[in-house]
N, C-alpha and C positions, 0 to 999 in steps of 0.2 A: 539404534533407530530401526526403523519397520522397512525391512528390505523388498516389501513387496507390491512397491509400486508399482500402476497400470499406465500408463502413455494411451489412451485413446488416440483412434483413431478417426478421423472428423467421422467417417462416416457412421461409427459406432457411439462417438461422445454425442452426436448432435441425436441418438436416439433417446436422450437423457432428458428425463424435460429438465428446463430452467428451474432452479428454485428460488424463492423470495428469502431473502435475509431474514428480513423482518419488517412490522409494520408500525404505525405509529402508534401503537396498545404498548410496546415492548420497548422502552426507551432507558438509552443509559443514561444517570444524572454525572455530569463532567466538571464541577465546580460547586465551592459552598452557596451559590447563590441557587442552587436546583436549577440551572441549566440541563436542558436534555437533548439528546441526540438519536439518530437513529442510523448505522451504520447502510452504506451504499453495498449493491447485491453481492458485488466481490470486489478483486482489486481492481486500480486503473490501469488499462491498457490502452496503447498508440500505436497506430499505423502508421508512420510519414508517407505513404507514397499511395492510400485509400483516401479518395477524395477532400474534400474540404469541411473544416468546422467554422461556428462563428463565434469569436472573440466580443468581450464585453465593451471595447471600447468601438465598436460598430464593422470592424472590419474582419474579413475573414481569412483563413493561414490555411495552406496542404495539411495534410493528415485526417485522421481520425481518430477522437478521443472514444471508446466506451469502458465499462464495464464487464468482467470477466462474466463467463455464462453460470458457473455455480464458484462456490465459493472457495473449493480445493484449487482451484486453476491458478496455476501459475505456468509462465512460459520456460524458465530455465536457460538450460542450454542446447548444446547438438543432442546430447543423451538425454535429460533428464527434463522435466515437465511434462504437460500435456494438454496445450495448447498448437491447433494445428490452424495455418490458410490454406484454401484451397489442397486439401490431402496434403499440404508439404508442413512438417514439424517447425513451428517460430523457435527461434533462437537470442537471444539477447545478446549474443557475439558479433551477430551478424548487425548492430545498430549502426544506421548511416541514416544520412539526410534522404536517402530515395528507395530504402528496405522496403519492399513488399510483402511484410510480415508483423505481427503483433511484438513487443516489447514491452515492457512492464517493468525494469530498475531504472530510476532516474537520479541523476545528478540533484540536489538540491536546488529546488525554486525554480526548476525548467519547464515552465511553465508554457513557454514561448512571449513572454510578456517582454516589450523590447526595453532597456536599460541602455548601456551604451553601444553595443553593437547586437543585432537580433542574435547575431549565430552561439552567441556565447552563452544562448540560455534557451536553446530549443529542446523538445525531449531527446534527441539523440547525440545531446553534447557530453563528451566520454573523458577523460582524465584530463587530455590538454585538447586547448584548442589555438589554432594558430603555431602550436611547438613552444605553446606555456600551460603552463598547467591552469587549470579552470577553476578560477575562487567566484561564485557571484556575487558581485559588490565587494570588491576587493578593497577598495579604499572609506573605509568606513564599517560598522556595524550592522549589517541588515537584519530587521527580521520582517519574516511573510505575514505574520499578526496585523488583519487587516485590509491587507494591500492585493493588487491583481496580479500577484505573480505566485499567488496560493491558484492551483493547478484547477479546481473547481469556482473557483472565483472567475478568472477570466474568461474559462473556454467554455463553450457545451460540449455535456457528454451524455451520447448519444441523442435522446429529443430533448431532455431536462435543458433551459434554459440557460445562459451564465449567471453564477451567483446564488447556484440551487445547493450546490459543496462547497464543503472546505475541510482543509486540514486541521484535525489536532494540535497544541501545544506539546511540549512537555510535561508543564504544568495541569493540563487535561487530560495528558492521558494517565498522569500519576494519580492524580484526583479517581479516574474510574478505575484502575489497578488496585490503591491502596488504601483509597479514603471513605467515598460512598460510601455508604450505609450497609453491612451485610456484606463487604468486598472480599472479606476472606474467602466466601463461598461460592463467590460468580465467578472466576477464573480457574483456567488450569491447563494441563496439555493434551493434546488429542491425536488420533489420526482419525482422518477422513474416507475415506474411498482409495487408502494405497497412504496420503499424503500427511506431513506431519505438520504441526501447526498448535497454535494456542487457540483456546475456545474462550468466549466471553458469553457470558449469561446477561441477560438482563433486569435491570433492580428489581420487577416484579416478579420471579424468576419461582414457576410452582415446577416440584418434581413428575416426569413424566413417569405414569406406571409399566413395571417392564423393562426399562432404560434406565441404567445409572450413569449419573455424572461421580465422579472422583475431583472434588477442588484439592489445586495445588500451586501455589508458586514458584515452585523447584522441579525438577525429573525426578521429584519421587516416585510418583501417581500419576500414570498416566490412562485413558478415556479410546476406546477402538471403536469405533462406528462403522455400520453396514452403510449402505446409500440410504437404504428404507429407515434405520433407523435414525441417521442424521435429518432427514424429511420430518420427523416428530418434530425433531429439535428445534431444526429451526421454523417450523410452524409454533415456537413457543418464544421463538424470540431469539435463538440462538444466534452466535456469530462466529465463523472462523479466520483465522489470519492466516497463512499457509507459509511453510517456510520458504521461503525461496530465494533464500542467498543473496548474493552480491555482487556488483559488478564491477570492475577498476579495470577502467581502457574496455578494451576485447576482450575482457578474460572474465567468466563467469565462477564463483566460488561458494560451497557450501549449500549450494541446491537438497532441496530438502534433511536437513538438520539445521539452520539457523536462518529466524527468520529477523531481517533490518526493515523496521518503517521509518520513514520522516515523520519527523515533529517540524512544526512551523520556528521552532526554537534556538536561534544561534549559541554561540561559544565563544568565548574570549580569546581564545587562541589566535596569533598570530603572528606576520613573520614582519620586519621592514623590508621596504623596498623604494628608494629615492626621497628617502624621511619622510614615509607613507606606512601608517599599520595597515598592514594585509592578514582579515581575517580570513580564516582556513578551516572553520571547521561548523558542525550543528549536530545538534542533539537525534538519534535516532530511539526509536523503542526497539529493546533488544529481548530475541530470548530465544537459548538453547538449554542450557542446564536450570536457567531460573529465568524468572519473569523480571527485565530491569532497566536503565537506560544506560547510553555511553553513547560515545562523540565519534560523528566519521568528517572526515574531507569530504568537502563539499560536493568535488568530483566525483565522488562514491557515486556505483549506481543502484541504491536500495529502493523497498516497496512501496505501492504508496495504498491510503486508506482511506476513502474520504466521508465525512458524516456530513451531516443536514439536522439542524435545529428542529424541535418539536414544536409546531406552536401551540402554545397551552390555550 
């Protein structure tokens, strides 16, 4: 992997302008019915302890939800990332109910949306909670398909209203990986500005002159971009997912070489408990050597991604 990552430094990252993902010209189609999407500027990041957001159900919860400032950012850990508050490095170790710092891996479905006790499904719930491990919706089958506990659904992030995002499927993001029309050639792996990560093209996707992309769904082929010339890119529609590892309890793993998104998509897996199925697990998008999925514990603290329907 590309050893020469940069850690900005706020003072020097904030001299970066912001760049747009993409716009609603550039949309991915997500299922055989031509659904389309248009991914959010980067990933989602939370502050629990930076003021207040307002939830769809009219009430409003501490923290703060937004959007990464460009689209290589990811927080990591005490070493690795390059997300800073106030001049101090965020850390995803450091996640607690009163961190004064950005985070960005969540537990599955932490939405903050209340179930049966709030705390077991706030963004900063980490492997156990109470000194049991954290299944949400333990008794029973859940899925986020729909409902307010899909992260962009219930909360605003930043001024976007509730209900402006939502998460992928599985089934959706398989659909834009493998299916769409022309899919072989809108995917592949990249680095960014230092950061490594998968790229996604979008369906109407023209070659910039100057710039090559290399499609691949494997680590064959991979894509090195300047700052300037990722600013083509995604002025054409581009999108990056960054890797940014994983998190189990405190413990941060695989910071730039493997990147884990949520899918909205459970898994049959599970364990009894007082002749009660306790399911344990959901679908992530995964990819380090190839482009693919596979299942984590729920408690897992992986990335998230969120899109927005195009209307036609």
């Amino acid at each position: 992997m590309n050893p020469t990552f940069v850690a900005y430094p706020t003072q020097l990252k904030n001299s970066i302008p912001q760049m747009k993902c993409n716009s609603e010209l550039f949309g991915f189609t997500i299922d055989a019915q031509g659904r389309k999407v248009v991914f959010s500027p980067g990933n989602l990041q939370y502050n629990a302890a930076k003021g207040t957001h307002h939830c769809a159900d009219g009430t409003t919860q501490p923290g703060t939800w937004r959007f990464a400032e460009h689209q290589w950012d990811y927080v990591g850990d005490a070493t690795n990332g390059n997300v800073y508050e106030n001049g101090v490095k965020c850390n995803n170790e450091l996640i607690s109910s009163n961190y004064n710092g950005w985070i960005d891996l969540y537990a599955w479905g932490t939405s903050g949306w209340p179930r049966v006790t709030v705390e077991d499904y706030l963004p900063y719930s980490s492997s156990e909670v109470r000194g049991y491990p954290y299944y949400i919706n333990g008794d029973g089958l859940a899925n986020l398909d729909g409902t307010n506990a899909d992260w962009g659904v219930y909360n605003q992030i930043g001024s976007d209203p509730t209900g402006t995002w939502s998460t992928l499927s599985k089934e959706q993001w398989n659909y834009l990986i493998n299916t769409r029309p022309n899919s072989a050639n809108l995917c592949g792996f990249g680095t960014v500005n230092g950061v490594d990560g998968c790229i996604l093209l979008p369906d109407n996707w023209q070659d910039i002159p100057g710039i090559n992309f290399t499609p691949s769904k494997t680590y064959a082929a991979y894509n090195f971009y300047t700052l300037e010339q990722w600013q083509d890119m995604e002025n054409h529609g581009a999108v990056f997912l960054p890797q940014a590892g994983l998190r189990n309890g405190t413990q941060v793993d695989d910071c730039n070489s493997t990147g884990y998104y949520w899918t909205t998509t459970t898994d049959n897996s599970y364990y009894m408990e007082n002749s009660k199925k306790v399911y344990t697990d959901a679908h992530d998008f995964l990819f380090h050597s190839s482009l693919t999925f596979s299942t984590l514990y729920r408690y897992m603290g992986a990335s998230v991604r969120l899109v927005r329907i195009v209307e036609e």
